[in-house]
C-alpha positions as CSV (number, residue, x, y, z in Angstrom):
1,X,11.3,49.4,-15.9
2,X,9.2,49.0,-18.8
3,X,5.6,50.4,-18.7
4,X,5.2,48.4,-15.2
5,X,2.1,50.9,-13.6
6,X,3.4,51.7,-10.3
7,X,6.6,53.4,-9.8
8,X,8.8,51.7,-6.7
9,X,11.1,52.3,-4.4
10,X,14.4,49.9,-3.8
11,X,14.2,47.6,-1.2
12,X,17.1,48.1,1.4
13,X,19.7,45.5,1.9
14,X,21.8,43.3,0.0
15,X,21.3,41.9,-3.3
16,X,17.7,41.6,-4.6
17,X,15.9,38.4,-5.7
18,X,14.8,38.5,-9.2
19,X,11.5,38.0,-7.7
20,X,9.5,38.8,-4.2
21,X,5.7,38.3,-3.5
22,X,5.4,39.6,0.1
23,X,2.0,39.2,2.4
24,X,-0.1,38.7,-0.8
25,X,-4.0,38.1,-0.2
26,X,-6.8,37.7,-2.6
27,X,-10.5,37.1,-2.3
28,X,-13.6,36.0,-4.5
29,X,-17.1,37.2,-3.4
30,X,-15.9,37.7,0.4
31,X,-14.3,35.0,0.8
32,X,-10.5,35.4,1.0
33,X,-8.7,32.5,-0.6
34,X,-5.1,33.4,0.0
35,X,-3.7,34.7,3.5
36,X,-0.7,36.4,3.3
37,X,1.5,34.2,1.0
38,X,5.3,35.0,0.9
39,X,7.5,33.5,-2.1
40,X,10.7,35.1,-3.1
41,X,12.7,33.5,-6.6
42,X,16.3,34.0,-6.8
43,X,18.2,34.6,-10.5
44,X,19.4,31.4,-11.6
45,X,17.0,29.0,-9.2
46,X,14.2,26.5,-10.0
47,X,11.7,27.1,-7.3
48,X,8.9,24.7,-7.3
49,X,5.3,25.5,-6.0
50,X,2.8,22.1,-5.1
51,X,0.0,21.8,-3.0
52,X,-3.9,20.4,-3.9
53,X,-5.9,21.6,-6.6
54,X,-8.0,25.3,-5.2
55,X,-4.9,25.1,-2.6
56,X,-4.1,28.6,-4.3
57,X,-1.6,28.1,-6.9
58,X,-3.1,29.6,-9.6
59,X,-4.6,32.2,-7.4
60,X,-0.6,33.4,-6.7
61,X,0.7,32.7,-10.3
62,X,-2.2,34.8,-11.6
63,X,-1.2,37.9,-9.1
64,X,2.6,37.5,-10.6
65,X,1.9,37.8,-13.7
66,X,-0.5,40.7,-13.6
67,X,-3.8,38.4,-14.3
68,X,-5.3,39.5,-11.0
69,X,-4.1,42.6,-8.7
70,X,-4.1,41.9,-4.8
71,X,-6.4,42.7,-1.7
72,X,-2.9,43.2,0.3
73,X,0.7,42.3,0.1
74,X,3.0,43.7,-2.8
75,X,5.4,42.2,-5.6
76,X,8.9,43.4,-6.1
77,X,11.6,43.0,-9.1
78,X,14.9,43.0,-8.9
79,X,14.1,44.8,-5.7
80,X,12.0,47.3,-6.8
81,X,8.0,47.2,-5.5
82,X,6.0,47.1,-9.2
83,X,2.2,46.1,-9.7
84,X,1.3,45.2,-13.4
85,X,-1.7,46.4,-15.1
86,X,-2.1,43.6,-17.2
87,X,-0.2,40.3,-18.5
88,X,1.0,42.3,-21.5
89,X,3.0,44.7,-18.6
90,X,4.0,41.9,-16.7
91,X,5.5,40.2,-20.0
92,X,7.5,43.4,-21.2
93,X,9.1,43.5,-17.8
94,X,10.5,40.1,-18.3
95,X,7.5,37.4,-16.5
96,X,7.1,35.0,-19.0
97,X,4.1,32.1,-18.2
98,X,2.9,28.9,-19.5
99,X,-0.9,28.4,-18.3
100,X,-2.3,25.3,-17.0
101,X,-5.1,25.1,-19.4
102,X,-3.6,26.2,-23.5
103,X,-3.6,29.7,-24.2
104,X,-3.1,28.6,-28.5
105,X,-5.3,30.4,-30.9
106,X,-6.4,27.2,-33.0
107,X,-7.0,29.4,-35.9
108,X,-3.6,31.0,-36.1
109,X,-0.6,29.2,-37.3
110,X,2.5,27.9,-34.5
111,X,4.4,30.9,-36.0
112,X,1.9,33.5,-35.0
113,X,0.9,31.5,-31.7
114,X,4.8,31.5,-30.7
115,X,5.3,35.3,-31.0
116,X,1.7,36.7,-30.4
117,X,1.8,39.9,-29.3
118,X,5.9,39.4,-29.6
119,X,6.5,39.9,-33.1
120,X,10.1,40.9,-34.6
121,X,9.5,43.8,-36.6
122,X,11.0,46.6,-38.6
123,X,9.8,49.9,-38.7
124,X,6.1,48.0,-38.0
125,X,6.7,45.4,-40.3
126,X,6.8,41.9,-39.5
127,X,10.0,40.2,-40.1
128,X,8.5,36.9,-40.6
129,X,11.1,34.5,-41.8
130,X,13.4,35.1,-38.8
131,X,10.0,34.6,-36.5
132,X,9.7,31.0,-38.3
133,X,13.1,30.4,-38.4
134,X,13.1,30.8,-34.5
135,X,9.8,29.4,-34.1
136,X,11.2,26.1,-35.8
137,X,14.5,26.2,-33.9
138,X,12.5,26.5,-30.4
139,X,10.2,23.7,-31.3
140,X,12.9,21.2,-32.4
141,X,14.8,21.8,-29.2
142,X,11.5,20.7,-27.3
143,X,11.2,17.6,-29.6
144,X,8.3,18.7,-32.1
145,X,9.3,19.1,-35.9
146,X,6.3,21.1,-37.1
147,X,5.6,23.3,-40.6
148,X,5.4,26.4,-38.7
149,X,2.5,27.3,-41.7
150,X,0.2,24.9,-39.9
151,X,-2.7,25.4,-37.9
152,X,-2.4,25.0,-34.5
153,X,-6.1,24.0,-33.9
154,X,-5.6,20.8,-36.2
155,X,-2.6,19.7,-34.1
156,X,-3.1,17.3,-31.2
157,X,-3.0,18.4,-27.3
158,X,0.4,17.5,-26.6
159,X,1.9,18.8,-29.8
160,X,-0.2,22.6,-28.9
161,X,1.5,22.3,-25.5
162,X,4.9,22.1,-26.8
163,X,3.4,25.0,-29.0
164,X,2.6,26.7,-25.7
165,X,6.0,26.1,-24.1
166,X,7.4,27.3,-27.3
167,X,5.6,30.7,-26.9
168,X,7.1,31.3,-23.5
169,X,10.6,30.2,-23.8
170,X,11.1,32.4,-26.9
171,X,12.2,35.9,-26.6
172,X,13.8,38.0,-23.6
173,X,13.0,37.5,-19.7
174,X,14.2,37.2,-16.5
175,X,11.4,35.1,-14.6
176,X,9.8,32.1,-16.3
177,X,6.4,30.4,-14.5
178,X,5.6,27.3,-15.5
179,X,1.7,25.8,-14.7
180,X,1.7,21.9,-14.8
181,X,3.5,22.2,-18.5
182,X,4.3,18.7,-18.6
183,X,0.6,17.2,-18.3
184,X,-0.1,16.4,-22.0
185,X,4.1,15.6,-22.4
186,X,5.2,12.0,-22.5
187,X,8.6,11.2,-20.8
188,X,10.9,11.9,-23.4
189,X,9.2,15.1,-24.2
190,X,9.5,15.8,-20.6
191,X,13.4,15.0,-20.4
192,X,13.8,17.2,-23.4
193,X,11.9,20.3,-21.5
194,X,13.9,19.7,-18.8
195,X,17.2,20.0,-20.3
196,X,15.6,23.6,-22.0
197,X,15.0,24.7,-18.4
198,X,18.1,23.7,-16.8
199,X,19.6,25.6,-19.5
200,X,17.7,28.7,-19.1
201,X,18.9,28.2,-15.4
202,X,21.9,28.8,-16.2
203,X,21.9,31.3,-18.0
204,X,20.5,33.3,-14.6
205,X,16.4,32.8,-15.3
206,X,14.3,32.5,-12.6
207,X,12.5,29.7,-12.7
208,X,8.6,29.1,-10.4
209,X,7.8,25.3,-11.1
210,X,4.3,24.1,-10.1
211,X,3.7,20.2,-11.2
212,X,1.5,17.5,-9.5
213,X,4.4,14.8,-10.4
214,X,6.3,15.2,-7.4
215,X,8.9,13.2,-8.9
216,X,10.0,15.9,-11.5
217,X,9.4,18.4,-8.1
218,X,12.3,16.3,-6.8
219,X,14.4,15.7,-10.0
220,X,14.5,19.4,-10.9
221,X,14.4,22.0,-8.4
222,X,16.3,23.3,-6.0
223,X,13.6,24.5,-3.6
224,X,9.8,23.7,-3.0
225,X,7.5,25.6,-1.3
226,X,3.8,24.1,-0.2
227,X,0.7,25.6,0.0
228,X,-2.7,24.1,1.5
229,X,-6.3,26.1,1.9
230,X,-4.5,29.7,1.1
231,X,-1.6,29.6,3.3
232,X,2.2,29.1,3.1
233,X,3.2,25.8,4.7
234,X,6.7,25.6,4.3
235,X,9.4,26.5,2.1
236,X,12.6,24.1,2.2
237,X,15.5,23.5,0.3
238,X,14.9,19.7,-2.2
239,X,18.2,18.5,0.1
240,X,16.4,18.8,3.2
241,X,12.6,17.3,2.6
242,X,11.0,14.5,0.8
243,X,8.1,13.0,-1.2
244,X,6.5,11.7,1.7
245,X,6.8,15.3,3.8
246,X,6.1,17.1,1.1
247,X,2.4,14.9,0.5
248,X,1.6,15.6,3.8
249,X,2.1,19.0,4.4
250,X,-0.2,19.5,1.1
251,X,-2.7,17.1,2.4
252,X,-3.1,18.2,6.0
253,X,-5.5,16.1,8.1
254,X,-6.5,14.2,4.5
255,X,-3.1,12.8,4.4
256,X,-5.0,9.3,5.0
257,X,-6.4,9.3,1.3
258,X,-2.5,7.7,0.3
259,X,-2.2,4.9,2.6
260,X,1.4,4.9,3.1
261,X,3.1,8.5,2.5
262,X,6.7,7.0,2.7
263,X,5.3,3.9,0.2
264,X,3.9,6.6,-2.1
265,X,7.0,8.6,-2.3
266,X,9.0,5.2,-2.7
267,X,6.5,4.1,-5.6
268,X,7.3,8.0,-7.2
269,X,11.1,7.2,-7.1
270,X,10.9,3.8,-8.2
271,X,8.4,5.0,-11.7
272,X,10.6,7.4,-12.6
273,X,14.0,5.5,-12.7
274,X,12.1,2.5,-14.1
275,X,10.9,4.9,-17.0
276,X,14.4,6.6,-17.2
277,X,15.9,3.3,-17.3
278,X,13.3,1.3,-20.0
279,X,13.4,4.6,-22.1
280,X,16.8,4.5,-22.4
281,X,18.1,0.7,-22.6
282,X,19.0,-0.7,-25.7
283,X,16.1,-2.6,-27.4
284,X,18.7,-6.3,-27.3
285,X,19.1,-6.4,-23.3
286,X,17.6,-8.5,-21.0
287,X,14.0,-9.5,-20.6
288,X,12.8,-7.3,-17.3
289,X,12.2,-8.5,-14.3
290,X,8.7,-8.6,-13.5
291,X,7.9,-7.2,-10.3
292,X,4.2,-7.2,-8.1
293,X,2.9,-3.9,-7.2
294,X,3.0,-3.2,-3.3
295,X,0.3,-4.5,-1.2
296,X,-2.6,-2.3,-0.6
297,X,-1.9,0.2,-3.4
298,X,-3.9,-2.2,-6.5
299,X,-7.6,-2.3,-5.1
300,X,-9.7,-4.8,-6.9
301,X,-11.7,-3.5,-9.6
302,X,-14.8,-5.3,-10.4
303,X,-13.0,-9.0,-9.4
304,X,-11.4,-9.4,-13.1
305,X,-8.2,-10.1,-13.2
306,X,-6.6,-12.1,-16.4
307,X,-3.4,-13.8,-17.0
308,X,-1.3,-12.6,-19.1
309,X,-1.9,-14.9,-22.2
310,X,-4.7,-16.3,-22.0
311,X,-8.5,-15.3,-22.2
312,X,-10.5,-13.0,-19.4
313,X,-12.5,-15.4,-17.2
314,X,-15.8,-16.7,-18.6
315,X,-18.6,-14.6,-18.0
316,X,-22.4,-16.2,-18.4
317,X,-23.2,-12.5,-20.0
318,X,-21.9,-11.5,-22.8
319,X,-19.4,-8.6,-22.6
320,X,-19.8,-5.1,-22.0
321,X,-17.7,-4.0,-25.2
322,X,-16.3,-5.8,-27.4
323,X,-13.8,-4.8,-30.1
324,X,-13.3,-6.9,-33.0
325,X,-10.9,-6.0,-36.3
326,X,-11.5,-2.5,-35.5
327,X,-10.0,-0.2,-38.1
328,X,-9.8,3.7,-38.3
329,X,-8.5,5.6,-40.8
330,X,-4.8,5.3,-41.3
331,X,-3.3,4.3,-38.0
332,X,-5.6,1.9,-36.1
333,X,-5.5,-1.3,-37.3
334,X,-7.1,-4.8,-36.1
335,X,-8.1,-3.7,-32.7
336,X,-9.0,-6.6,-30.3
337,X,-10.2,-5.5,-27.0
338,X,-13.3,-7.2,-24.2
339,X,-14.2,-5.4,-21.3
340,X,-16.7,-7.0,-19.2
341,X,-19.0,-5.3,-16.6
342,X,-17.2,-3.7,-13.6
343,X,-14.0,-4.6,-14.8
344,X,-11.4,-1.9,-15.6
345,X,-8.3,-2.4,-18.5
346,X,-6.0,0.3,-19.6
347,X,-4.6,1.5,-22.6
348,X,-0.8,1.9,-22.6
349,X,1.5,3.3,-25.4
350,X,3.2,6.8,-26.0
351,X,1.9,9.6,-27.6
352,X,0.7,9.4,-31.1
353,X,0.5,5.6,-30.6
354,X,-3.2,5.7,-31.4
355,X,-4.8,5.8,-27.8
356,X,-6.6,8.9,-27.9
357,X,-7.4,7.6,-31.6
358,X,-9.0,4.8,-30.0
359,X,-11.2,6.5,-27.5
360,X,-12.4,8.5,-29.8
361,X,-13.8,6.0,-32.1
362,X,-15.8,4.1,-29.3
363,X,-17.4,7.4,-28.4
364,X,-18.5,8.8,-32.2
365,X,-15.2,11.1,-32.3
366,X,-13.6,9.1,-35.2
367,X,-15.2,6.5,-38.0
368,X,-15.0,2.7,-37.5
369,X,-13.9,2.2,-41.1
370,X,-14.0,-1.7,-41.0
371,X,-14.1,-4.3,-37.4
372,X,-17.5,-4.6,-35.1
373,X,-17.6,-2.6,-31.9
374,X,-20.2,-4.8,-29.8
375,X,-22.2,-3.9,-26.8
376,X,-23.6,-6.5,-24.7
377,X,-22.8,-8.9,-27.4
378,X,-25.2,-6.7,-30.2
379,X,-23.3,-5.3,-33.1
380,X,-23.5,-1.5,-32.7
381,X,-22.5,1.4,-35.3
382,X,-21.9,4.5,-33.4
383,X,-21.3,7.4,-35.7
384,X,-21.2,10.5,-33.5
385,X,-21.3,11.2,-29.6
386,X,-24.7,11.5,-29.1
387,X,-25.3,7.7,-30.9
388,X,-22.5,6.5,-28.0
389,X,-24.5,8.2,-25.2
390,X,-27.8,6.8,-26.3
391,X,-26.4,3.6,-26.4
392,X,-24.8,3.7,-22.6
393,X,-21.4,5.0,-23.4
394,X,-20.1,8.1,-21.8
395,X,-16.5,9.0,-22.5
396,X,-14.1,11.9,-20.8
397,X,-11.8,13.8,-23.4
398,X,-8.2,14.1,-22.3
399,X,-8.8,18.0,-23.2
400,X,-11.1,19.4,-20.5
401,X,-11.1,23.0,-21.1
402,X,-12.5,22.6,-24.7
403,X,-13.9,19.5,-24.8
404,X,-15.4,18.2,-21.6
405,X,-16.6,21.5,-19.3
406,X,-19.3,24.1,-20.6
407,X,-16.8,27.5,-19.5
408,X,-19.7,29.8,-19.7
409,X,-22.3,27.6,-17.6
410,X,-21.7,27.2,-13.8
411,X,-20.8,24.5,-11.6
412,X,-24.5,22.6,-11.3
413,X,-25.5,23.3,-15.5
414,X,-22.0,21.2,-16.3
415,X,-23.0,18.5,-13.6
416,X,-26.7,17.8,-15.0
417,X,-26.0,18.3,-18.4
418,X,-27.5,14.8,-19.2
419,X,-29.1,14.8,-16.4
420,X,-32.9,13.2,-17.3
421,X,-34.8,16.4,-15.7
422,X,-38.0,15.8,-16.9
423,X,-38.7,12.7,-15.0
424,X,-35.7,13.0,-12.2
425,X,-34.1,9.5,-12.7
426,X,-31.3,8.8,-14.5
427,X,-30.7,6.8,-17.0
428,X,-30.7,3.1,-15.7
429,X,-27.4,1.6,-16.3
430,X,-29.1,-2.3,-16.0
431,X,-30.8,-1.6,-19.2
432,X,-32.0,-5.1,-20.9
433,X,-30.2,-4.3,-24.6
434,X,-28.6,-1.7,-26.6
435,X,-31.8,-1.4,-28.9
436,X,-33.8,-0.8,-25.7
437,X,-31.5,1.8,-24.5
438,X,-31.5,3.5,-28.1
439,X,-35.3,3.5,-28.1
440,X,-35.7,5.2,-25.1
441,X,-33.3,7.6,-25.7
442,X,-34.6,8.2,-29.1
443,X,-38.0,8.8,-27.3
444,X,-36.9,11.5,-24.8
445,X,-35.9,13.7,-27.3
446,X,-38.8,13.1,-29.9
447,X,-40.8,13.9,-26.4
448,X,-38.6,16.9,-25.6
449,X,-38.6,17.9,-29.6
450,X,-42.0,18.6,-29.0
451,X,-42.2,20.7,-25.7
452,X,-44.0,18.2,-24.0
453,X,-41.6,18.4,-21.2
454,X,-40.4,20.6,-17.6
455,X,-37.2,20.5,-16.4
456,X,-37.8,19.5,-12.8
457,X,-35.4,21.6,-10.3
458,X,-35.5,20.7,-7.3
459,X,-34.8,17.3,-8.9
460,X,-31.7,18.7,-10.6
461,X,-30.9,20.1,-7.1
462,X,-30.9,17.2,-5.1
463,X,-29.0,15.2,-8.2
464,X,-26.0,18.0,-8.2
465,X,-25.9,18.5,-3.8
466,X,-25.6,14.2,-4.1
467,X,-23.0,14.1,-6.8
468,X,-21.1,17.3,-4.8
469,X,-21.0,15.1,-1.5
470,X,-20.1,11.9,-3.0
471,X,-17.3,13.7,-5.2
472,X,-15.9,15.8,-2.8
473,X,-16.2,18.7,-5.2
474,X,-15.3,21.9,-3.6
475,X,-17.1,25.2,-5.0
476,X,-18.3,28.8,-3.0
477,X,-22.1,27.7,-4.5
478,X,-23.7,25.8,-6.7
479,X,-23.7,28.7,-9.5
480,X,-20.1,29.1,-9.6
481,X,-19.1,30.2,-12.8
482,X,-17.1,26.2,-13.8
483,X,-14.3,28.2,-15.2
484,X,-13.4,29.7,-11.5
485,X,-12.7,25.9,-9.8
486,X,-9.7,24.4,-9.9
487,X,-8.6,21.4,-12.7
488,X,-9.1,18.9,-10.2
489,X,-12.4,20.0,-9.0
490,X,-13.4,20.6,-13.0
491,X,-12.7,17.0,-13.5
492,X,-14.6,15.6,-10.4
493,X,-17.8,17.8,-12.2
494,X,-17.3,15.7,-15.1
495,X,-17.1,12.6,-13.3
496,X,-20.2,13.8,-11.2
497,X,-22.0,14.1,-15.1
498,X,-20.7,10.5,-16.0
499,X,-22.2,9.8,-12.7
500,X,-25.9,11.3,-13.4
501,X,-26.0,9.3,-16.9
502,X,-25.5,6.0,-14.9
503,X,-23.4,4.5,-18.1
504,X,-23.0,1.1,-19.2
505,X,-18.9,2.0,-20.8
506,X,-17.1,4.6,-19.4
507,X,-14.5,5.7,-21.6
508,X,-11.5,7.6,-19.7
509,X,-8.6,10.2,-21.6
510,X,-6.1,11.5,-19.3
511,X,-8.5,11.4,-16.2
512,X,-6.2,12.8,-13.7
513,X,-4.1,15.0,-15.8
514,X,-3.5,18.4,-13.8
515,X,-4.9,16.8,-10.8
516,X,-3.1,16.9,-7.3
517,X,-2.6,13.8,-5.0
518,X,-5.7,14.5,-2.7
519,X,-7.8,14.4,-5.7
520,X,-6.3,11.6,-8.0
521,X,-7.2,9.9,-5.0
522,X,-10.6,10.9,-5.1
523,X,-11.4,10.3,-8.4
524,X,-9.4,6.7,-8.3
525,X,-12.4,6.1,-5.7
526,X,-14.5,7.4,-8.2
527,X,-13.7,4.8,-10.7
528,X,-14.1,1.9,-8.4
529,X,-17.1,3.2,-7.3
530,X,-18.6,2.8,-11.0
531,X,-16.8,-0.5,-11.5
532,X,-18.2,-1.8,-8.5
533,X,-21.7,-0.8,-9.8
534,X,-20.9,-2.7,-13.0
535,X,-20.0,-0.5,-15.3
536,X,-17.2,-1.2,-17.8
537,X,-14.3,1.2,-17.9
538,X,-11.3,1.8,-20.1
539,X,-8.8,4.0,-19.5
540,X,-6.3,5.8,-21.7
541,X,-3.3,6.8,-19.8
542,X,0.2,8.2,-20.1
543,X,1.1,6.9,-16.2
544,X,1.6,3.6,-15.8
545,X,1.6,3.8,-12.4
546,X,-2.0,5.1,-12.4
547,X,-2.7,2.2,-15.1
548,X,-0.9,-0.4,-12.6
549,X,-3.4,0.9,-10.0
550,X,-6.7,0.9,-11.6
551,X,-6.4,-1.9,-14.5
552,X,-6.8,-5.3,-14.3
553,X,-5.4,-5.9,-17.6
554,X,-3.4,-3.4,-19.8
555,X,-3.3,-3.4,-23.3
556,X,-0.3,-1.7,-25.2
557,X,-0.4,0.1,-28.3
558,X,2.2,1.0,-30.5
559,X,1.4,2.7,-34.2
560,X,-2.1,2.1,-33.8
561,X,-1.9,-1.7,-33.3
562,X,-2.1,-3.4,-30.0
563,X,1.0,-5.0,-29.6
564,X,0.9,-6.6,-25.7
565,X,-2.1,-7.7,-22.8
566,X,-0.3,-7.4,-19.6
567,X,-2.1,-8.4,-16.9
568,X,-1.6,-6.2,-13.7
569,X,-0.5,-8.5,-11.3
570,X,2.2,-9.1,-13.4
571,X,3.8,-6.2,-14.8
572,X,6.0,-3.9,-14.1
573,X,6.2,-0.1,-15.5
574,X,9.7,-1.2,-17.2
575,X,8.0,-4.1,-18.7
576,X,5.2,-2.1,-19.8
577,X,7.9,0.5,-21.5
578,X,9.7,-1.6,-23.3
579,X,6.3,-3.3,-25.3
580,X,5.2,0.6,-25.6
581,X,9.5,1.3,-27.2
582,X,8.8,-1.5,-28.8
C-alpha cells in the first residue's frame, strides 16, 4: 500500500473485491445524511450507482475517494481496511475519479490538466513530450483532436469534459468512479467513452458508474445499486431489474411525478436505439417514419403548436422575440427564429453546431454582428448581460458551476440576486415596451448608484421561503453554503432567480443536465409554469426527448445555420437526428 494513512488488517475469507464500503455514515451540521451504506466493486465489473439528486451519491463517492472521512463504517482494498487522508492518497493507491462538476485549471494547458499532480518525470524533471504524446493519444481515443499547448479555459464545456475524462483514464489504477461524465457529451462522444470503459473492464478495472440516463445505466453495467434519502435500496444484477423498478425505488412515494414508470422506461429504450440507429444509418436510406409522442407525456405549453412548414399561428401582438438575419462571428449565419409569449421551441443540433453560440448572443454573451434581434416587435441591441436583463431577458448557462451559481454566497443570496429588494416586487413581466423596461431598469440603478436605497429583508425572505416551496428546493437552511446542495437542487435555485426577475424570454442551456428524474420533473413543471404565465422560452438541448416534451416547435441547427422547423407533434427523435447528421 502506498502512503494510504491507516494500516489494515486482511479481511478473512475468499477472494477480496477490489473495492468494499461497509456501514458507511456521514453527517453535515447534525444531520446525518447517509445511514449505513454498503457497496462492494468487484475487479473487472461496471457497477452503477443512481438515485435523486442530495439522495447521497456524492456524499459516498466523496468518502471513497478520500474527499470526506466517515462518522462510521470503513473502506477496504483488495481486502485490506484503509482510510485515505486526502484525494492525492486515495489516487496513489489506485482510485481514480472524474467529478460531476470540472475539476480543469482554465489557465493551464490539456497537457498539464491531464497529468496534474501525475507528471512522468526523471530524476524531478518533467518528461514532457511523452506526457503530450500520451495526453494526445488519450484524447483521440475519446474523440477530441486538441493542441495539447492550448488552454483549457478557452475550450468549450464538453471539449474540458473529455479533458477531465482524459485526466482520469490516464496513468495506473485499479478502481475508476465516474460522476455523471457524460452530461456535457453528445451521443457519439458518449459511444466512444463507452467503448474506453469497456475496455478498461477488461483489462480487470473496477468500474462505480453514477449517471442520471438510465439508459446508459442499462446499456453498460453489469450491476446497479439505488440509493434514496441516505439509505441503500437495493443492489441487483442489470439481468434481473428494469427502468421502470429502478425509477421507483429512487423516487419512493414521489414515483407519481413520471406518470407511467413502465411508459417512461419504454420511452428511455426506444431514444436510445432511435439515436443508435439515426447516428449510424447511411445518409441515402429511407425517409423515417414519423411517429407521435405517447399520450400524456407532451403537456401543452402556452397552446402554440405549429406545423411543420408553415408559419406559427397569428398572434394580434407582436412576438416575444424575434430573430431576423442574425449573424455572429464566424459560424452563425442567417438565423430566423419567433417565439411568441408562453410558447416554448427548442434548439436541436450536436455539439459545436452553434446552439450554445446562439444563446449566447440573445443574452449579451456573443456580438450580433449583422440581423435584428426584436423584442415585442422593437428592434433591440443587446451588447452584454446586464442590457438582456434590463430588457426582460434572463438566460441559464449550460455551465452552472462557473457561470450560473455564486459558490461563495449561500442558498437564499443566489436566489435573490436580482431580486428588486428595495421596493419588494419584482420586476413585472407585463411591461408595456422594451424602452419602458430599459428605463426603469436604468433608473434602479442610477437610484441605487446613489445610496438612496435599503435592501428590505424580510422582503427577500418571504421572496426566497415562496420560490423554496414552489421549487421544491431541498436545503438544511436558508444560509446553506450553494456549493453544499446537490446539481439538481443548484439548478432549481437558478430557476427560483429566473423566477424572482419575472422575465419576458427565458433563455434555457442544458437545463436538466446532471439532474435526476424526480427533479427533471420538477423543473419541466417549472417551465410550464413560466410559459403558462406568458413568458417566452427557448431551450438549447442535447436530449431530444426532453425537447419532444417541452417544445412546440424545434428548430435544428447544423454549422451554425438552422437547417429544419419540426413541429412536435410531428417528429420523431430519429427524424430529428438525421436533420441534425445532416
Amino acid at each position: 500500500m502506498t502512503d494510504l494513512g491507516v494500516k489494515g488488517e486482511k479481511a478473512p475469507g475468499g477472494p477480496a473485491p477490489t473495492l468494499r464500503a461497509s456501514g458507511l455514515r456521514k453527517s453535515f451540521g447534525g444531520v446525518e445524511v447517509l445511514h449505513g451504506i454498503d457497496v462492494r466493486l468487484g475487479s473487472g465489473e461496471i457497477h452503477a450507482l443512481v438515485g435523486e439528486n442530495g439522495a447521497g451519491k456524492s456524499t459516498l463517492i466523496n468518502l471513497l475517494s478520500g474527499r470526506l472521512r466517515p462518522d462510521a463504517g470503513h473502506v477496504e482494498m483488495n481486502g485490506e481496511q484503509i482510510e485515505f487522508r486526502n484525494p492525492l492518497a486515495a489516487r496513489r493507491a489506485g482510485i481514480s475519479v472524474i467529478a460531476q462538476e470540472l475539476e480543469v485549471v482554465p489557465t493551464l494547458t490539456v497537457v498539464e490538466n491531464v497529468f496534474l499532480g501525475a507528471e512522468p518525470t526523471t530524476f524531478g524533471i518533467v518528461r514532457w513530450r511523452e506526457a503530450r504524446r500520451r495526453a494526445v493519444n488519450t484524447l483521440r481515443e475519446l474523440g477530441l483532436d486538441a493542441n495539447p499547448d492550448r488552454a483549457v479555459g478557452a475550450m468549450g464545456v464538453a471539449d474540458q469534459q473529455l479533458v477531465e475524462i482524459a485526466k482520469a483514464v490516464v496513468g495506473q489504477f485499479g478502481v475508476l468512479i465516474m460522476d455523471e461524465p457524460t452530461s456535457a457529451l453528445n451521443l457519439e462522444e458518449v459511444e466512444r467513452l463507452f467503448r474506453v470503459v469497456r475496455r478498461l473492464k477488461a483489462d480487470g478495472v473496477a468500474v462505480l458508474y453514477v449517471s442520471h440516463r438510465l439508459w446508459e445505466v442499462f446499456d453498460l453495467a453489469d450491476r446497479v445499486t439505488v440509493v434514496r434519502d441516505g439509505n441503500l435500496i437495493f443492489t441487483k444484477e442489470i439481468a434481473e431489474t428494469d427502468i421502470g423498478a429502478v425509477i421507483r425505488a429512487m423516487l419512493g412515494s414521489k414515483s407519481t411525478l413520471v406518470t407511467d414508470v413502465a411508459q417512461a422506461g419504454r420511452e428511455i429504450t426506444r431514444e436510445v436505439a432511435a439515436a443508435r440507429q439515426g447516428a449510424h444509418r447511411d445518409g441515402d436510406s429511407a425517409q423515417p417514419e414519423v411517429r407521435r409522442s405517447p399520450p400524456g407525456r407532451v403537456p401543452k405549453s402556452g397552446g402554440h403548436q405549429g406545423p411543420v412548414t408553415g408559419t406559427p399561428g397569428e398572434n394580434k401582438r407582436p412576438p416575444a422575440v424575434e430573430l431576423e438575419g442574425v449573424h455572429s462571428g464566424h459560424l452563425l449565419s442567417d438565423i430566423n427564429i419567433t417565439v411568441d409569449d408562453g410558447e416554448v421551441i427548442g434548439l436541436a443540433g450536436v455539439l459545436g453546431s452553434g446552439r450554445t453560440e446562439l444563446c449566447e448572443a440573445m443574452c449579451g454573451l456573443r456580438k450580433v454582428d449583422a440581423g435584428t434581434i426584436r423584442l415585442r416587435g422593437v428592434p433591440t441591441k443587446i451588447r452584454e448581460p446586464k442590457e438582456a436583463l434590463a430588457h426582460g431577458v434572463f438566460a441559464l448557462s449550460e455551465d452552472r458551476k462557473s457561470e450560473g451559481i455564486f459558490g461563495h454566497l449561500d442558498v437564499r443570496e443566489n436566489v435573490v440576486l436580482n431580486f428588486d429588494g428595495a421596493s419588494g416586487r419584482r420586476m413585472p413581466v407585463g411591461a408595456r415596451s422594451n424602452a419602458v423596461r430599459a428605463w426603469a431598469g436604468q433608473a434602479a440603478t442610477i437610484i441605487r448608484k446613489a445610496g438612496l436605497t435599503r435592501i428590505r429583508a424580510g422582503a427577500e425572505r418571504r421572496a426566497f421561503d415562496s420560490s423554496r416551496a414552489s421549487l421544491g428546493i431541498r436545503c438544511s437552511r436558508p444560509d446553506e453554503r450553494i456549493t453544499a446542495l446537490s446539481g439538481g437542487n443548484q439548478q432549481k435555485a437558478m430557476f427560483a432567480r429566473a423566477a424572482l426577475t419575472r422575465p419576458a424570454v427565458l433563455v434555457l442551456s442544458e437545463p436538466t443536465r446532471g439532474v435526476d428524474v424526480g427533479a427533471k420533473e420538477e423543473i419541466y413543471s417549472a417551465i410550464d409554469g413560466f410559459a403558462g404565465e406568458g413568458v417566452a422560452i427557448i431551450v438549447s438541448s442535447a436530449e431530444i426527448s426532453e425537447l419532444m416534451r417541452l417544445a412546440a416547435r424545434i428548430y435544428v441547427i447544423r454549422n451554425g445555420r438552422i437547417v429544419a422547423r419540426v413541429a412536435r407533434e410531428e417528429a420523431s427523435e430519429e427524424q430529428i437526428l438525421r436533420y441534425m447528421a445532416g
